[in-house]
C-alpha positions as CSV (number, residue, x, y, z in Angstrom):
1,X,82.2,134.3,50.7
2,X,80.5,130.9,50.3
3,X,77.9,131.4,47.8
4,X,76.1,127.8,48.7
5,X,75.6,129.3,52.4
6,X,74.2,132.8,51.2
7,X,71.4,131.1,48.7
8,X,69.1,130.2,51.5
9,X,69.0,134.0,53.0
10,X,69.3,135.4,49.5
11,X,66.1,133.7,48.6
12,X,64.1,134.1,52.3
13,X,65.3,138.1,51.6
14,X,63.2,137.8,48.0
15,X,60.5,136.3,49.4
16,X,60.0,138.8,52.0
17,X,60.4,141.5,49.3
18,X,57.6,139.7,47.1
19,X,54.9,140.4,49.6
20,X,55.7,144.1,48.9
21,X,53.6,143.1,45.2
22,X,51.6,140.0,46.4
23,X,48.4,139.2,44.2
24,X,44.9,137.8,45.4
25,X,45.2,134.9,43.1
26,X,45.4,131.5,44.7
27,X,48.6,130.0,45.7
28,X,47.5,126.7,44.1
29,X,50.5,126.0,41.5
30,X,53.3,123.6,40.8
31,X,55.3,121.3,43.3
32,X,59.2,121.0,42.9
33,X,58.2,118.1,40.5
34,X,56.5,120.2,37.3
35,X,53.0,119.3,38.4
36,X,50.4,120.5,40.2
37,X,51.1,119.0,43.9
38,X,52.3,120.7,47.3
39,X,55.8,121.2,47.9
40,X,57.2,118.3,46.8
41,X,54.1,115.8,46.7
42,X,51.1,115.4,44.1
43,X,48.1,116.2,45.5
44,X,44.7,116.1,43.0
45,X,44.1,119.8,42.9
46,X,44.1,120.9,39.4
47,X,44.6,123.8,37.3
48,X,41.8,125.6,35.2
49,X,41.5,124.4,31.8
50,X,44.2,125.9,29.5
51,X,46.8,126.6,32.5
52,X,50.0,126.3,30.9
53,X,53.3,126.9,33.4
54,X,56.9,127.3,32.5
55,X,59.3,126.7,35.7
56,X,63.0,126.1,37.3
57,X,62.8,124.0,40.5
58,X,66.8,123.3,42.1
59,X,66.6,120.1,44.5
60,X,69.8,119.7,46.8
61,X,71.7,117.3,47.0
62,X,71.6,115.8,50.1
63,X,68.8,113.7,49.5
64,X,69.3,112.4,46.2
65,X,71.8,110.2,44.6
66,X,70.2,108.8,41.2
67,X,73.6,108.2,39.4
68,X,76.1,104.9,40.4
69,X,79.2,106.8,40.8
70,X,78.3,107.4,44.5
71,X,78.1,111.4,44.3
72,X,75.1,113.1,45.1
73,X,74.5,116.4,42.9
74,X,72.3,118.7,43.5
75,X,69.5,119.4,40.5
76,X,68.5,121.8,37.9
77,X,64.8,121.2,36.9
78,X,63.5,123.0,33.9
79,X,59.5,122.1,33.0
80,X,56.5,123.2,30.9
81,X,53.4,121.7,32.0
82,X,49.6,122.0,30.6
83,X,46.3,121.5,31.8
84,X,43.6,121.0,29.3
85,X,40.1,118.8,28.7
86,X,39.9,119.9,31.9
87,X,40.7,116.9,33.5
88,X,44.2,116.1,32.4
89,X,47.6,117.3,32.8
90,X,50.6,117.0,31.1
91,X,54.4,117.8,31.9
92,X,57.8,118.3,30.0
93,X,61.0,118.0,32.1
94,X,64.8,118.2,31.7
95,X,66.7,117.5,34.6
96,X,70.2,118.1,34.8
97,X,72.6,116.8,37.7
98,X,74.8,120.4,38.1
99,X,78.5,119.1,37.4
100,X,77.7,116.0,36.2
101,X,79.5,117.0,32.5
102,X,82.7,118.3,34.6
103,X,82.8,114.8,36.1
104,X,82.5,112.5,33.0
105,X,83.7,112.0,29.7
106,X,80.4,111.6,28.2
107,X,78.1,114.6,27.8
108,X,74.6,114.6,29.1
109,X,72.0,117.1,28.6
110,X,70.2,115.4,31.6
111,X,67.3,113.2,32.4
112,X,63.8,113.7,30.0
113,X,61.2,113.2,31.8
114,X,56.9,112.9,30.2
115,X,54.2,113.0,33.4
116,X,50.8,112.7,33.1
117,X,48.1,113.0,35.4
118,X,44.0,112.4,35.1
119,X,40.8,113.8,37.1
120,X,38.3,111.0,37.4
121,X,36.5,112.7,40.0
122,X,36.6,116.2,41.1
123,X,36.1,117.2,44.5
124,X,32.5,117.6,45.7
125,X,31.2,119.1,48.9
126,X,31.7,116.0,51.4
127,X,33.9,114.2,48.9
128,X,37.2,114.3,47.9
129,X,38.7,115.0,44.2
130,X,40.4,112.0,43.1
131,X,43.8,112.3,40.5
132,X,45.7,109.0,39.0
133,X,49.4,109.9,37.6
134,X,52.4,108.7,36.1
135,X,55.7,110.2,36.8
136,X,58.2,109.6,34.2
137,X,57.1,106.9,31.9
138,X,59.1,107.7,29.5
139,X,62.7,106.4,29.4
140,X,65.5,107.9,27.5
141,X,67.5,105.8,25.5
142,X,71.7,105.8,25.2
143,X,74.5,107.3,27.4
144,X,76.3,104.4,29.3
145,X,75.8,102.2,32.8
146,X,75.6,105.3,35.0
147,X,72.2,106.2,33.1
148,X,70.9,103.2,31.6
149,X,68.4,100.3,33.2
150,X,70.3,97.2,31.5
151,X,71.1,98.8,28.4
152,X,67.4,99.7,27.7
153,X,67.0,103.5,28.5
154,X,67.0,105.5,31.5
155,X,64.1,106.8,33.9
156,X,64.5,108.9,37.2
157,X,62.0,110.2,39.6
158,X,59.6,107.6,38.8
159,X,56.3,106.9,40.4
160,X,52.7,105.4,39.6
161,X,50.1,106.7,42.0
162,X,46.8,108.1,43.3
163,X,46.3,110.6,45.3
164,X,42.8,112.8,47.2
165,X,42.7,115.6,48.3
166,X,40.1,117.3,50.0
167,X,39.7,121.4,51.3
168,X,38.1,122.1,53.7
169,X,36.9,126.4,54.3
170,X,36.8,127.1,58.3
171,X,35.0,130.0,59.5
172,X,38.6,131.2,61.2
173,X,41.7,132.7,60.7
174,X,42.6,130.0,58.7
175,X,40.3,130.6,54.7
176,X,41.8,127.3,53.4
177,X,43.0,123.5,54.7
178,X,44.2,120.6,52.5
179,X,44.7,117.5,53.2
180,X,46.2,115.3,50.7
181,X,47.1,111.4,51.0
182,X,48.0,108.8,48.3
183,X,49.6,105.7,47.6
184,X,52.5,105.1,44.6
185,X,54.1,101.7,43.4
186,X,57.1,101.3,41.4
187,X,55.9,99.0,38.7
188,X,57.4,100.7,35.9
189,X,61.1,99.9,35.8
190,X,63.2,102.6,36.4
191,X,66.9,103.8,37.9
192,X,65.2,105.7,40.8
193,X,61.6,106.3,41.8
194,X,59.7,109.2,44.1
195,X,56.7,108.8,46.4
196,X,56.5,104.9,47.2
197,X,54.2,103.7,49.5
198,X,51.8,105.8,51.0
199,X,52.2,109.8,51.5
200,X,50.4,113.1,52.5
201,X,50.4,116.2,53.4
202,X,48.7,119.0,54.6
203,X,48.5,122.9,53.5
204,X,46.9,126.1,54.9
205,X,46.2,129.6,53.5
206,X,45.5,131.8,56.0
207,X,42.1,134.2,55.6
208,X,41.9,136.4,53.0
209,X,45.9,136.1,52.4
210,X,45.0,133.1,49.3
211,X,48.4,134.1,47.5
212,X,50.2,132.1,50.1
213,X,50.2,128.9,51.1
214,X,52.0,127.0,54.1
215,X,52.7,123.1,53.8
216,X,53.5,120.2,55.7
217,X,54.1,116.7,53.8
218,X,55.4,113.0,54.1
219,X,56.9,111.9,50.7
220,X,56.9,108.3,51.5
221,X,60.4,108.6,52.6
222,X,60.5,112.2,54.8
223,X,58.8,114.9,56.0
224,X,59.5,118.0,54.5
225,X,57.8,121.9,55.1
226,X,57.2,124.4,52.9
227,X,55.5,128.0,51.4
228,X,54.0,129.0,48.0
229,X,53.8,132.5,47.0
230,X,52.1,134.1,44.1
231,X,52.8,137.8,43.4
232,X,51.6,139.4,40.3
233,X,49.1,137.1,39.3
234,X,51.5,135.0,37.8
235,X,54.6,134.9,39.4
236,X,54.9,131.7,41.8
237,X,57.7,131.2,44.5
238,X,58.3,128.2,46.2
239,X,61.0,127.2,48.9
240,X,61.1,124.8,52.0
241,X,63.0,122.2,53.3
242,X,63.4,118.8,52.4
243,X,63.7,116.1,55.4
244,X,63.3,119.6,57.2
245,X,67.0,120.1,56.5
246,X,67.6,120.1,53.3
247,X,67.1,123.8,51.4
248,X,65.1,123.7,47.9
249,X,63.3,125.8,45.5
250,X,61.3,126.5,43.0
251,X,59.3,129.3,40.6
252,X,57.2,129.7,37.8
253,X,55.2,131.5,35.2
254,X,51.6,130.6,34.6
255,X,49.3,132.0,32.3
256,X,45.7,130.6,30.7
257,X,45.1,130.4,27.2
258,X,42.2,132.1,25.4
């Protein structure tokens, strides 16, 4: 049996099974990215203060080649992320290229990646919230030419950006719309960047059914679809396709501090 094929329906099976112990907290949550976003985009929702999130995301490969070797790898993400003051959040990510080690000689433990997002304005009744980020800042330093920006560190996934997003709470079937659009530059040097130019995206929570939400989103580069499920209050699932052909996933652990 091909285990790649089955991971799809194995995950759709456990998603079905997850409605079985759905919760009515909000869907709102982590993108595949570590921070709070859609399915793959930022978006300037926030967390309440003192969130704090522990997640796996697993991109495939087909859309993704950051090293120069010319294989694409599909992608373990492992993050913690933290929303405090209230207005800022920060996020701590590893991510690994699976069978990059069995490839090479030298060992990596993958790419380190330090986000940061702020809140200037928060989202008011005909106005929209308002969030500034940076997406991996913070380069890495060693390993050879496959990971290194002219011998002075390494950065993947990099973006600069701002993004609005505004809800909007119809009187329908439908309790919740969002609709997202921002702009990101590359003007931090880096290997590889995410979200240039202008993107957005749109997500909808069906009435009194807040634990899940369904998303539709241009990342600059594609389009891409996909669901958020919270079961247990603090269990959240994510899968969808990216470039609405390429299977990814995601889930995560959230809890507030007292």
């Amino acid at each position: 049996m091909n285990l790649k094929s089955t991971k799809p329906v194995c995950l759709i099976l456990i998603l079905l099974m997850a409605f079985l112990f759905v919760s009515r907290s909000g869907a709102k949550a982590q993108s595949l990215t570590g921070l709070s976003g859609g399915y793959s985009i930022p978006t300037a929702d926030f967390q309440k203060d003192k969130t704090i999130f522990f997640g796996y995301s697993y991109l495939n490969s087909k859309y993704y080649n950051l090293y120069s070797d010319g294989k694409n790898y599909s992608y373990s993400l492992g993050y913690f992320a933290i929303t405090f003051l209230p207005f800022a959040e920060v996020s701590v990510r590893v991510t690994y290229p699976n069978g990059f080690n069995a490839d090479h000689e030298n060992i990596i433990i993958g790419d380190r990646m330090i986000s940061g997002r702020l809140q200037p304005l928060k989202e008011r009744k005909y106005l929209p919230s308002v969030v500034i980020g940076l997406q991996g800042f913070y380069k890495t330093t060693g390993g050879d030419d496959l990971l290194n920006i002219d011998g002075k560190g390494a950065s993947f996934f990099n973006s600069s950006y701002i993004v609005l997003t505004k809800n909007i709470h119809p009187k329908s079937i439908l309790g919740k719309i969002g609709i997202s659009a921002g702009y990101g530059t590359d003007i931090i040097a880096a290997n590889t960047y995410q979200f240039i130019g202008f993107f957005g995206g749109i997500s909808i929570s069906p009435k009194n059914m807040d634990y899940l939400e369904l998303m539709l989103e241009y990342d600059a580069d594609k389009w891409n679809t996909g669901l958020r499920l919270t079961i247990l209050k603090h269990i959240v699932l994510l899968a969808g396709l990216e470039g609405m052909d390429a299977f990814s996933f995601g889930i995560n652990y959230r809890f507030l501090l007292p």
